[in-house]
C-alpha positions in Angstrom: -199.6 -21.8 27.0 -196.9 -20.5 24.9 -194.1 -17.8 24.5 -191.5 -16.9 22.1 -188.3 -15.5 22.7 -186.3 -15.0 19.8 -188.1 -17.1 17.3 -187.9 -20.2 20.0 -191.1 -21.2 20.5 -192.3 -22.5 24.0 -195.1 -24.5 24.3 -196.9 -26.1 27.7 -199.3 -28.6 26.1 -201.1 -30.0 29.3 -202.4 -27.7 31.7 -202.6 -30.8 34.0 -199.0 -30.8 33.7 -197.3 -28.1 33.1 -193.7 -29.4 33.8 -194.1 -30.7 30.8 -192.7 -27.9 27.7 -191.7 -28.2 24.8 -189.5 -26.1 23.0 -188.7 -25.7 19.1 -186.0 -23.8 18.0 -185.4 -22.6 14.1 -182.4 -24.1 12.8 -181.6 -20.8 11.0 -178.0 -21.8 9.3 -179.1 -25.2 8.5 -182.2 -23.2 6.4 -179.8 -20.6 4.9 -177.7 -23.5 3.4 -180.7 -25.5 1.9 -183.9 -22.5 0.7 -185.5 -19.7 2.0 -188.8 -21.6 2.4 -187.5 -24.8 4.3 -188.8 -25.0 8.3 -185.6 -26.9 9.6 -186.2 -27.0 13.4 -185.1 -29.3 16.3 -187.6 -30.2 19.4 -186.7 -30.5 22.9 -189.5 -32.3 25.4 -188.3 -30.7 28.8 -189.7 -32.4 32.0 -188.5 -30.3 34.9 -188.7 -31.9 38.3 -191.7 -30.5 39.9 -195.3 -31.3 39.9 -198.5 -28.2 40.1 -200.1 -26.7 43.5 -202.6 -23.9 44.0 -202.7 -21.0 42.5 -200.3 -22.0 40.1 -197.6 -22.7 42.0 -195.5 -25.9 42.1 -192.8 -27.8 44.0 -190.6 -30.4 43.4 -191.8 -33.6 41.8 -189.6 -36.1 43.8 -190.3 -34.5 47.6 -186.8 -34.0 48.7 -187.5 -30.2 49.4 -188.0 -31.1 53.2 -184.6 -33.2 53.4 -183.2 -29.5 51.9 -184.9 -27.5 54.5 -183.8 -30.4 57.4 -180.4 -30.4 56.1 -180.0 -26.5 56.3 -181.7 -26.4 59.5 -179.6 -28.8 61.0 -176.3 -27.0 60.1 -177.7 -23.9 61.6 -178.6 -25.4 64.6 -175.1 -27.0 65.3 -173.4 -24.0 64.5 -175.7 -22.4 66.8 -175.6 -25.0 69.7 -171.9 -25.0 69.4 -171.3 -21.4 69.2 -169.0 -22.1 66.3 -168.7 -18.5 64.9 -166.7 -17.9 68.8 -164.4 -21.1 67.0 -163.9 -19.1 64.3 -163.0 -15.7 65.7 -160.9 -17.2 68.0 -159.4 -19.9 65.5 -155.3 -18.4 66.1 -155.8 -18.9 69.9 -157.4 -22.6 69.4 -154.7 -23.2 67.0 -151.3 -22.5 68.2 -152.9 -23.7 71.6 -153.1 -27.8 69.8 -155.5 -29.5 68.8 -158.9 -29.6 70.7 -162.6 -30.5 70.4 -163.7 -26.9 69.3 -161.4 -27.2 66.4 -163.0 -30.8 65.8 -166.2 -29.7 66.0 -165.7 -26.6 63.3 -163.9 -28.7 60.8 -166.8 -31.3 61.7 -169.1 -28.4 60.6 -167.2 -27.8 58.0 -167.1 -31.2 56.2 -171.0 -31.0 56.7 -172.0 -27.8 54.9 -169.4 -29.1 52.2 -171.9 -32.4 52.1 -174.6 -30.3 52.5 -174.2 -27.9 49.5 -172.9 -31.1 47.4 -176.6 -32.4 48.1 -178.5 -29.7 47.3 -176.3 -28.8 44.0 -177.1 -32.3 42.8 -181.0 -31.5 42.8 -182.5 -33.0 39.1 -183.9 -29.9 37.7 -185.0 -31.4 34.5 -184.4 -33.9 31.7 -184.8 -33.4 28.2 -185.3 -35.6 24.9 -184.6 -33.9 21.8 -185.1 -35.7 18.6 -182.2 -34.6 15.7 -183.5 -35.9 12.1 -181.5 -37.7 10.6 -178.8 -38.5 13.4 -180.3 -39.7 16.5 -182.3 -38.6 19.5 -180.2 -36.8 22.0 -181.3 -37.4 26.4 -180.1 -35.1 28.3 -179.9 -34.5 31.9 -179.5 -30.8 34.1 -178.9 -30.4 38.0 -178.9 -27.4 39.7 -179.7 -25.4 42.6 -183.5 -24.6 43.2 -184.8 -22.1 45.6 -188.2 -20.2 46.1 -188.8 -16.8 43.8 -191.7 -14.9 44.1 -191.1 -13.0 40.8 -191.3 -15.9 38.3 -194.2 -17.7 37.0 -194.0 -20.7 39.6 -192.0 -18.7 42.1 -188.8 -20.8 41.9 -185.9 -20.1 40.7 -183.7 -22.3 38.6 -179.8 -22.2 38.7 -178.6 -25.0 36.1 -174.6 -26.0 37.4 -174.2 -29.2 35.1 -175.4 -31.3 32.4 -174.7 -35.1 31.2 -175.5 -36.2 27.8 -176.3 -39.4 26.1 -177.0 -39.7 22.4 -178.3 -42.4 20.4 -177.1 -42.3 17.0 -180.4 -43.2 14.1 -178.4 -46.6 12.9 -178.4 -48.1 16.3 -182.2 -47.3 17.1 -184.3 -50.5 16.8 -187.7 -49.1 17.8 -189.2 -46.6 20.7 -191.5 -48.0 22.9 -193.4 -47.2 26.0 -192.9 -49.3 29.0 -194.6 -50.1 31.8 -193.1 -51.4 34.8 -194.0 -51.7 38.8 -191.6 -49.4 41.0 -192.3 -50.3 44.8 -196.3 -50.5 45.1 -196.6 -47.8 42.3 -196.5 -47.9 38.8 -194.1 -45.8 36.3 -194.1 -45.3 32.7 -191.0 -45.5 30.4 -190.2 -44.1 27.6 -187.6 -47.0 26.0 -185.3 -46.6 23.0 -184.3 -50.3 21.9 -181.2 -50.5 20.3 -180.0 -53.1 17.7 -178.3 -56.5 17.9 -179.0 -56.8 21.8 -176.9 -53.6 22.7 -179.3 -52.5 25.4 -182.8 -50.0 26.5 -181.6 -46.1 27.1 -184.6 -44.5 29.1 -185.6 -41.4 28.4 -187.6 -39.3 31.3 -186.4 -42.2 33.5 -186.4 -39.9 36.7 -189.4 -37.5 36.6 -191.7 -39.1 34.1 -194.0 -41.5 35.9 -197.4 -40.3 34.4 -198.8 -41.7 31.0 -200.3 -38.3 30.3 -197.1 -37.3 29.9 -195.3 -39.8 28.1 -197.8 -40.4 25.6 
């Protein structure tokens, strides 16, 4: 499967797993500076965070879309139980009357759907690996909000809110290998960038890659 939107190419490879996309981009200044004919290009391997159902649809890989749904239902049942919205509309009375267990139990509430939103903000949408000739290979990782979507493709709907980086530079790369290690009673596959003189392992796909088909 593939699609191009302004001269980036997206590719899915595996139709067994088709969180898995890769996407090449034309390095279009970095062309115009060496010849016309030169294909300078960088590649990103993108692994979002979910994992195929029927009929094309798919939900998150690591199964924390109940503890969403739990989470959100529980605030709405406490606000509910404890007819918090009366709390609110009466909030001047409550407050110049001291402090009592209504305005304990909204700040309570409060705190929680602080928590709550916190949680689901910090959801792994996807990591990424992107390769840079010459310099280094670049891991990145995006969270965000995700919530259902009937118009898209896989009818969710992806809101990235941050990103962390960590680069590699080319001089500090020893080799790449691909690990294989025992998690629980399951076993995961890493992707492994050894660096020189002992100075550590940076995984790459370390939190949504734990299929071979995939690393490979």
């Amino acid at each position: 499967m593939q699609s191009v939107n302004d001269a980036v190419l997206i590719t899915r490879p595996q139709t067994n797993h088709p969180n898995l996309e890769i996407i090449t981009t034309p390095l279009n200044s970095l062309n115009s500076r060496l010849n016309d004919s030169t294909t300078a290009q960088h590649v990103e391997f993108r692994v979002y965070n979910e994992s195929n159902v029927n009929k094309g649809q798919r939900q998150r890989y690591d199964g924390r879309s109940l503890i969403d749904l739990l989470v959100i239902s529980a605030l709405m049942w406490s606000a509910w139980s404890y007819q918090l919205w009366d709390v609110v509309k009466g909030f001047p009375a409550h407050y110049r009357s001291g402090w009592n267990v209504e305005l304990t139990l909204l700040l309570a509430w409060i705190a929680s759907c602080v928590l709550g939103v916190r949680y689901i903000c910090n959801t792994i949408l996807y990591e990424s690996l992107t390769p840079l000739p010459g310099l280094g290979v670049q891991i990145a990782l995006t969270r965000g909000v995700r919530f259902p979507w009937p118009l898209t493709t896989n009818r969710n709907f992806l809101l990235p809110i941050s990103t962390s980086y960590s680069f590699v530079p080319l001089s500090e790369i020893s080799t790449v290998i691909l690990n294989q290690a025992l998690h629980g009673f399951s076993v995961r596959y890493y992707l492994s960038i050894v660096k020189k003189d002992g100075q550590g392992v940076i995984v790459g796909f370390n939190t949504e890659v734990k299929d071979i088909d995939i690393s490979v």
